[in-house]
C-alpha positions in Angstrom: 0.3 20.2 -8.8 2.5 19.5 -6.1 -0.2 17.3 -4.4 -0.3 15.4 -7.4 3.7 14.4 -7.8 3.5 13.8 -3.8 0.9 10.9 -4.6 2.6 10.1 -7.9 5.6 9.9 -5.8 4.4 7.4 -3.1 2.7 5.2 -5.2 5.6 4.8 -7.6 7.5 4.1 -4.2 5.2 1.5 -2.8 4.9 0.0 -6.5 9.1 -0.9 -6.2 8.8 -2.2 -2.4 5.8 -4.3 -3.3 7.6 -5.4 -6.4 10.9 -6.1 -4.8 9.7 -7.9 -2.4 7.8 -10.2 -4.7 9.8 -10.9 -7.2 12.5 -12.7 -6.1 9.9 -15.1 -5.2 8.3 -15.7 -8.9 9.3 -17.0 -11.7 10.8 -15.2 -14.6 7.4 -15.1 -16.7 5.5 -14.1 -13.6 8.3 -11.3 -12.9 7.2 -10.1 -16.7 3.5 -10.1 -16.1 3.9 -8.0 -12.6 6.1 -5.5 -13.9 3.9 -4.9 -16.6 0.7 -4.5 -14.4 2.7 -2.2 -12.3 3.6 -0.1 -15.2 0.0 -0.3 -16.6 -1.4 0.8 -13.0 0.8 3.5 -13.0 0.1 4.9 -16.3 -3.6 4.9 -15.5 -2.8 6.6 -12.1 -1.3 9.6 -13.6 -3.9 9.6 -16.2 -6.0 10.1 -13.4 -4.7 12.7 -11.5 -3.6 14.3 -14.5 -6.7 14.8 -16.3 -8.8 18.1 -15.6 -12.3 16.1 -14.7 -10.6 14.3 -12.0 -8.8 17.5 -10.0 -11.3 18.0 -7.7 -10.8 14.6 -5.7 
C-alpha cells in the first residue's frame, strides 16, 4: 500500500510541475483541456494501481 501512494504521490507531483510549466504558456481553453487530461490520467492511474488484478506489477 505504501508503494502505491509513493507512485501516486510522484506522479501527482510531476503532473503540477509539467502543468505549471505549461500553462502560462497556453491559452485559457488550452489551460481547460490540459487540466482535464491531467485529471483524467490521474484517475485512471489510481484505478490502476488500486485495483486487485493489477497489484502484482
Amino acid at each position: 500500500m505504501q508503494f502505491v501512494v509513493c507512485q501516486w504521490a510522484l506522479f501527482s507531483s510531476i503532473s503540477y510541475i509539467v502543468a505549471k510549466k505549461i500553462i502560462p504558456e497556453m491559452r485559457a481553453f488550452n489551460i481547460k483541456v490540459q487540466l482535464i487530461t491531467i485529471f483524467q490520467i490521474r484517475l485512471n492511474f489510481f484505478h490502476l494501481y488500486s485495483s486487485k488484478d493489477y497489484q502484482v506489477i
